[in-house]
N, C-alpha and C positions, 0 to 999 in steps of 0.2 A: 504494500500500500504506500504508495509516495505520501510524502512527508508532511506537502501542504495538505494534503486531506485528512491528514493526521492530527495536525492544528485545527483547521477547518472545525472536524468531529470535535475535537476536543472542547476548543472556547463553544460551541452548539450546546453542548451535551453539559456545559457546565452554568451555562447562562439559563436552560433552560430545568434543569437542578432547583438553583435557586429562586429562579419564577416561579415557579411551583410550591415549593415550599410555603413562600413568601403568600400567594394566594390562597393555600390549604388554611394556614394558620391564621390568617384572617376571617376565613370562614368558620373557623372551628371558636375563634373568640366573639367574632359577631360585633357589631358597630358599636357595641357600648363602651366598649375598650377607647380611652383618651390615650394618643400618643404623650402628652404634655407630662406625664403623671413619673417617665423616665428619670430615675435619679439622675441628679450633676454628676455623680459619682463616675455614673455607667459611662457618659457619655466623654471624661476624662481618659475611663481607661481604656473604652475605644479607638478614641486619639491616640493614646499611646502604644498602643497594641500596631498600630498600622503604623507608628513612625519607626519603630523598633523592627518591624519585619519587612519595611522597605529599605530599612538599612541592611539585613540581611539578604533579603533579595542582591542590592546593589554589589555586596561584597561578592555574593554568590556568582553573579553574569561577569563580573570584573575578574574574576581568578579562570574560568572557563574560557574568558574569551583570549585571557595571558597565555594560559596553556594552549588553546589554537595558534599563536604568532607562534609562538616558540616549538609547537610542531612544524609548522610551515618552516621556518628559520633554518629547523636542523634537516628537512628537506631539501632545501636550499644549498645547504652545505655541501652536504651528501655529495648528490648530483655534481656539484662544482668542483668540487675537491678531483672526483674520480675523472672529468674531463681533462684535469687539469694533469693527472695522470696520461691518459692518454696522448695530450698532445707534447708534454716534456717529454716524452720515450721519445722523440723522434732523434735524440740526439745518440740512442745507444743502436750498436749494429741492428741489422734488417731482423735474425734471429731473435733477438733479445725483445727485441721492438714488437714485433707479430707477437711474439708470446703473453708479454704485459698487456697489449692490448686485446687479446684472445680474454686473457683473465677478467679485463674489463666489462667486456661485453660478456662476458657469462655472467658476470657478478651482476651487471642491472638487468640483464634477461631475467634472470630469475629473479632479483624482486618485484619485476614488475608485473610477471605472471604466477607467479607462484607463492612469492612471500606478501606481497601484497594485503591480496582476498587473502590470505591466514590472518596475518596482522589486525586486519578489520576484523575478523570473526573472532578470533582468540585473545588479542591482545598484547602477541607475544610473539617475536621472528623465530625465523626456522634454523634449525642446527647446520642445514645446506647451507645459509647464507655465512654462515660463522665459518665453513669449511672455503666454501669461495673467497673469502676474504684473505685467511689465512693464507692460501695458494696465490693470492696478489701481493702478500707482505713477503712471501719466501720470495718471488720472481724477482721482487724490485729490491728487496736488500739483501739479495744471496750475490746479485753481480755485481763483480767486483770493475769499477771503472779503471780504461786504459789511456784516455786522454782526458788535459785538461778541459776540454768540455764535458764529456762525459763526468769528470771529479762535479762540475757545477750542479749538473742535473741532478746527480745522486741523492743531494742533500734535499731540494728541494722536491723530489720525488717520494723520498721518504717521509719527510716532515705532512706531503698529501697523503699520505697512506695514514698516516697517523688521524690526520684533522677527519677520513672518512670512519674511519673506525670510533673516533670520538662521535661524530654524527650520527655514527649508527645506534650507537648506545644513547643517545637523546632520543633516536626517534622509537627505540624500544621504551622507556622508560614513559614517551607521551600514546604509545597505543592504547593504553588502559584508560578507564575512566577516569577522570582526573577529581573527584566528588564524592569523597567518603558516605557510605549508608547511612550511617548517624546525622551527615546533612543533608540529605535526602528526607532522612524521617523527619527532621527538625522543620524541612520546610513544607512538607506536607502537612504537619499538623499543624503550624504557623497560619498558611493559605486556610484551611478549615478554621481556625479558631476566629482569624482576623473576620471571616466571611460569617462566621456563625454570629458576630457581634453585631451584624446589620439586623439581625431579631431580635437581640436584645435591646436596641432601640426601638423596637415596636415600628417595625415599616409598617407602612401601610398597601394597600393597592392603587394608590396616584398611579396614573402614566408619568410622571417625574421621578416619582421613588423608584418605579419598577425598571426603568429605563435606567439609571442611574445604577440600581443594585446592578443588571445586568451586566451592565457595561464594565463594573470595576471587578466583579469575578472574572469575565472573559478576559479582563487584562493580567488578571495573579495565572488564568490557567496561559496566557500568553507568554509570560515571564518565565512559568514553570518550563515550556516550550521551550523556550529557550535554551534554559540550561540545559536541559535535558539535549538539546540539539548537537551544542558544544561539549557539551561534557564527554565523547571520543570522536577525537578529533578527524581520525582517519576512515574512520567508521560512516558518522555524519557529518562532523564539522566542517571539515574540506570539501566543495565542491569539484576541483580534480586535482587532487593532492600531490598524484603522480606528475603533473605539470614539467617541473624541473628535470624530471629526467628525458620525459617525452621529447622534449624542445631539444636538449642537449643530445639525445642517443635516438634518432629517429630511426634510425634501422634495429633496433634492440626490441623497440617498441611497436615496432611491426612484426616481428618474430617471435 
């Protein structure tokens, strides 16, 4: 089911929750019920029930949305790092050269097909890509340079082998939900309480109240949406995550 329809359903089915509600329990108390009658009290701690779980909210979209840059970021790297691979080999023999770049193009072949869709389902890269990587660290630091050009490339050849393997271990570390359970629970019962409080000031059936109640749960179910959207990055977050490599290895990625 794509995703807008997902939201779609969701703000529907939540606006229409609370309309419901909201209209039963009016019927059930019957017109003699005075709104006016609400303690000061209640209507303090409503206040502050909703500023306190908009600040939670806020922190909540603010940390998922960090965690999408910074997935993206160390995608970014990835890709660059291992181009940059590629194209310094040019300085070592034809042998040496075909092989490192052999190694390259197997290592993003495979995540682009293979570890990828894992990644998004499990949360977690695959032992192949750990094994492909390793076989690009042996290629490029096992040869030993015989000219001072070759001595230049080494270094910086190595130093990119490095910075992918660092990126690879960011972009393991961002496949996972980035949103502990416990704040998960916290903001679901948060969303129910702050919603639940609009009865306790005794709505009524107005077309203003009702419009109004509506409108501000389709917004907590929108927000929840949200997080929930970003919260795996590679999963949902990223529209085409794989971008960086596609653009840089178009032949890898047709294969």
């Amino acid at each position: 089911m794509p995703e807008w329809l997902v939201l779609a359903l969701a703000m529907v089915a939540t606006c229409a929750i609370v309309l419901t509600v909201a209209v039963l329990r009016q019927r059930r108390l019957g017109d003699d019920e005075d709104p006016t009658e609400t303690p000061d009290v209640i209507e303090y701690m409503t206040m502050m029930i909703g500023v306190v779980y908009a600040i939670v909210l806020g922190l909540a979209i603010a940390g998922v949305w960090e965690q999408r840059n910074a997935a993206t970021d160390w995608v970014q790297r990835e890709a660059q790092a291992l181009h940059e691979v590629s194209e310094r080999v040019q300085a070592y023999p034809a042998g040496t050269r075909d092989r490192v770049r052999g190694d390259v193009d197997a290592y993003v072949t495979h995540t682009l097909h293979t570890e990828w869709p894992h990644m998004a389902e499990h949360g977690e890269l695959t032992d192949r890509g750990d094994v492909l990587l390793a076989k690009l660290r042996e290629d490029v630091a096992g040869y030993e340079p015989q000219t001072t050009l070759e001595s230049h490339a080494y270094q910086g050849l190595v130093d990119q082998v490095t910075a992918i393997d660092d990126a690879r271990t960011g972009r393991e570390l961002s496949a996972g939900s980035t949103m502990p359970g416990v704040v998960w629970f916290g903001l679901i019962i948060g969303a129910l309480v702050t919603v639940g409080m609009i009865f306790a000031l005794q709505i009524r059936r107005s077309g203003r109240e009702l419009l109004l109640a509506g409108l501000f749960s389709a917004l907590i179910a929108f927000l929840l949406f949200l997080i929930w959207h970003f919260d795996a990055p590679f999963a949902r977050g990223l529209s085409d995550s794989t971008e960086p490599f596609i653009v840089l290895f178009p032949e890898a990625a047709g294969g």
